[in-house]
N, C-alpha and C positions, 0 to 999 in steps of 0.2 A: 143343545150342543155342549153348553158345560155338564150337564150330567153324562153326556156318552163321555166329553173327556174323563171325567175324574170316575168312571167308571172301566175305562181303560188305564189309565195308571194304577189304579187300585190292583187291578186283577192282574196287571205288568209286572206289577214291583210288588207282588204279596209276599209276605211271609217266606215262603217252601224257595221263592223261586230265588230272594235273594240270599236265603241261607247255603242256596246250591252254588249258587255264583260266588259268594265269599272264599266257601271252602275252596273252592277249585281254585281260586286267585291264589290265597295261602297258601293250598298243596305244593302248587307251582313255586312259590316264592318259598318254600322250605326248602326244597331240591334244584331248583331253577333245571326241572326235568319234568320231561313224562310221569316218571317215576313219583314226583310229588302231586303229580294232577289226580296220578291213583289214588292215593293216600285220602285228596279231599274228596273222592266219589264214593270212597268207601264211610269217610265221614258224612259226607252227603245224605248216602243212602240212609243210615240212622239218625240223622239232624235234620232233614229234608223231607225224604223220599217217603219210610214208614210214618212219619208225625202227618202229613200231608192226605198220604189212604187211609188212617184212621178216619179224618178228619170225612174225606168225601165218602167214607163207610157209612160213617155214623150216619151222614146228610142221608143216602141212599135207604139209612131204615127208618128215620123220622127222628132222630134221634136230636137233632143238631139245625136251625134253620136253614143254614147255607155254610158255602166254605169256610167262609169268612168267620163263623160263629161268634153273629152282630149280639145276641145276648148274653149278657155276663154270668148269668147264673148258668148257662152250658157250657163256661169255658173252663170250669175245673177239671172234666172229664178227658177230654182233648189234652188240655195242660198236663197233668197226671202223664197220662200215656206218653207223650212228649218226651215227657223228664224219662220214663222208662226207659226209652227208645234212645234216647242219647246216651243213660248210662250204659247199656248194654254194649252201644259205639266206643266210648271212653273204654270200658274194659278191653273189650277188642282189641282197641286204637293200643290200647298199653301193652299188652301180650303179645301184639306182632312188633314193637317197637316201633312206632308212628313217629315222624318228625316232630319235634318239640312243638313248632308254630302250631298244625295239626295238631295235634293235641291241646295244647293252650287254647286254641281257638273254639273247641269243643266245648272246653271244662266254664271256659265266660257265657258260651250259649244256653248252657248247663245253671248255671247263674242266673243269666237274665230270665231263664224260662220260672225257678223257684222266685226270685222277686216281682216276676209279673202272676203266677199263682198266688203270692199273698197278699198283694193291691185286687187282683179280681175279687178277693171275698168282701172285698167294701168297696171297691170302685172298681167302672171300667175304664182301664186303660186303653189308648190305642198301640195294640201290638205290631201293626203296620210300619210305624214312626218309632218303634223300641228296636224293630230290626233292620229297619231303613239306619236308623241315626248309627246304630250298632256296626253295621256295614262300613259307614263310611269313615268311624274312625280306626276299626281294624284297617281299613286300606290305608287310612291316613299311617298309622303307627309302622305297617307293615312297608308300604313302598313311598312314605315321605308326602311332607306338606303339600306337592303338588295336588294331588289328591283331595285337597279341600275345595277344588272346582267342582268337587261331585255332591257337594252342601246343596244346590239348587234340586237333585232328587230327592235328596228330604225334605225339603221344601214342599214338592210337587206333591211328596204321599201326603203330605200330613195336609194338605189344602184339599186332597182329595176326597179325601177322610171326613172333613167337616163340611164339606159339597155336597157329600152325599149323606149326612146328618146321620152317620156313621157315629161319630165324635162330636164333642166339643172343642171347643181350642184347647180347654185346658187339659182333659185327656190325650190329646195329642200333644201337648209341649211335656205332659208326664212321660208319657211312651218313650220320646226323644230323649228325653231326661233319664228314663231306665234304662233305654240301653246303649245308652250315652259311657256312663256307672261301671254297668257290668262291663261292656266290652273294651273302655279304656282303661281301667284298673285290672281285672284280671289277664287281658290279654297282654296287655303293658309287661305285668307283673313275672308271668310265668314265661312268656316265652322264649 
C-alpha cells in the first residue's frame, strides 16, 4: 500500500506535469484571461511538453531507464535538451511579446534546470522536490501567502521520493532547496 501510494504521487505530481500546471496558473494570472492561459501552454509546450517526449523517447530506445531518469549519470542528457527546449520557449516567449510573469517564470525554470545540471555531475538531486518546492512558491509570490497550504504537496513528493528509495532525505531537502532558490529569487526578481 505505501508503495502504490508513493508511486502514485510520484508519477501525479512529476516534473512535466507540474511545470504544465504552473505555467497555466501564471499564464492566467498575467492577463487574468484566456489570453494568459495561451501564453503558459505555449510556454508549457517548451517547458513541459518537448522536455517530457524527449525523456519517454530516450526510455523507448534504451536510452534512459525510465521516465523518471532514477540514474544520475543519464540525467545530463535529458537536462541538456531540457535547457535547449526552454531556451528556444524564452526566445519565442520574447519575439511574440509574452507577459512579463510568463516570461519570468520560464527564465527561473531555465535557472533551476542549469543548477540542477551542475549538482547532477556530483550528486543526485531530487528533481521532483526542486519543481514541487518551485511550484509552490511561484504560486505563493504569484497569488499570496494563502498558498503556503499547498507546502503539504511538497511534502508528499519529497516522502514519495524516499518511499520509493528513489532519494535520500537529503537529496530531497536539496531538490526543495534548489528550486526553492531558483524560483523565489529569479521569479521574485524579474517579474
Amino acid at each position: 500500500m505505501i508503495t502504490r501510494t508513493a508511486r502514485f504521487i510520484t508519477d501525479s505530481l512529476a516534473p512535466a506535469y507540474l511545470v504544465i500546471a504552473v505555467l497555466l496558473a501564471i499564464g492566467w494570472h498575467s492577463t487574468q484571461s484566456l489570453t494568459g492561459v495561451g501564453w503558459g501552454l505555449l510556454a508549457a509546450l517548451f517547458c513541459g511538453g518537448i522536455p517530457f517526449a524527449v525523456i519517454l523517447l530516450g526510455v523507448r530506445l534504451g536510452k534512459w531507464t525510465d521516465k523518471h531518469v532514477r540514474i544520475r549519470q543519464q540525467r545530463a542528457v535529458p537536462l541538456t535538451a531540457a535547457m535547449a527546449s526552454v531556451l528556444a520557449g524564452l526566445f519565442l516567449l520574447r519575439l511574440l511579446d509574452a507577459p512579463r510573469e510568463v516570461f519570468a517564470l520560464v527564465v527561473a525554470m531555465l535557472a533551476g534546470l542549469v543548477l540542477t545540471l551542475l549538482v547532477t555531475y556530483w550528486w543526485k538531486v531530487s528533481v521532483h522536490t526542486a519543481v514541487a518546492a518551485g511550484t509552490v512558491v511561484v504560486l505563493i509570490v504569484a497569488y499570496g501567502p494563502a498558498l503556503a497550504a499547498l507546502a503539504p504537496v511538497l511534502a508528499a513528493v519529497g516522502w514519495s521520493r524516499v518511499a520509493l528509495h528513489d532519494h535520500t532525505p537529503a537529496q530531497v531537502l536539496g531538490g526543495a532547496a534548489l528550486g526553492s532558490l531558483a524560483a523565489g529569487v529569479i521569479f521574485t526578481l524579474l517579474r
